[in-house]
N, C-alpha and C positions, 0 to 999 in steps of 0.2 A: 501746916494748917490743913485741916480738912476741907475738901470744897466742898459744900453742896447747892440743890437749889432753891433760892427764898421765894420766887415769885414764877407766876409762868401764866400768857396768854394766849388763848388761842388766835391763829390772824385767817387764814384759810387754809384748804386743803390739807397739807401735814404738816402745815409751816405751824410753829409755836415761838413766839417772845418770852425767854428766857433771863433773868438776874439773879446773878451768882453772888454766895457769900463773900467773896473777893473783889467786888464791885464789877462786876462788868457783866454787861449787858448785849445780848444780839438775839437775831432772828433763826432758828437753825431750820432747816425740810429735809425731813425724817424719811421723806417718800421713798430714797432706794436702800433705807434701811431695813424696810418692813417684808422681811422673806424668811421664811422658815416657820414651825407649826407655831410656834407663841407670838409669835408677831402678824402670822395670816389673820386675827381678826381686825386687828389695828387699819385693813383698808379698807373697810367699812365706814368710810367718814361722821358719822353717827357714834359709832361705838371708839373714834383716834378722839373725838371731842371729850369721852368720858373721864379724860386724864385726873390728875390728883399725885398731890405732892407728897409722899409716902418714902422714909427712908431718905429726905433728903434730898430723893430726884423724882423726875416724872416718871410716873408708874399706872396702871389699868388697873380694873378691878380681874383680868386672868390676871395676873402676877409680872406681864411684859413690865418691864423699865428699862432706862440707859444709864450708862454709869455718867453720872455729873461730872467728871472729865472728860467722856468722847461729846458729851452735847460743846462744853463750851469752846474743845479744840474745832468744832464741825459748826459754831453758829457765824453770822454775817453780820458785820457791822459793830462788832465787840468794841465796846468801852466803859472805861475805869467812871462811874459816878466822879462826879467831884463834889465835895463837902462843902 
């Protein structure tokens, strides 16, 4: 099954709340991901808020995203929904 991501909030700083297709849900910070030329605008906390669900994971209006499998192996506090 393909992961992607359904929902995503911002909490502070680079922190985002994340719910994945696969039911599970956690907090991931992004903060020491954010190095190299496509990723230097992302710490301008103004411009990390701009996010938007594009392709399935969180992505910028430059083109920066992650792949919806390193957010959900990298977020805190992962859990399955229950129905």
């Amino acid at each position: 099954m393909f992961l992607h991501v359904t929902q995503a909030k911002y909490i502070n700083d680079y922190t985002v709340w994340l719910s994945f297709s696969d039911g599970a849900q956690g907090e991931v910070d992004l903060s020491s991901e954010l190095h190299g030329e496509i990723f230097e605008p992302l710490k301008d906390k103004s411009y990390f808020k701009s996010f938007n669900l594009e392709g399935h994971t969180l992505s910028w209006p430059n083109g920066a995203d992650f792949a919806p499998e390193f957010l959900r192996e990298n977020s805190v506090c992962r859990f399955a929904k229950s129905s």
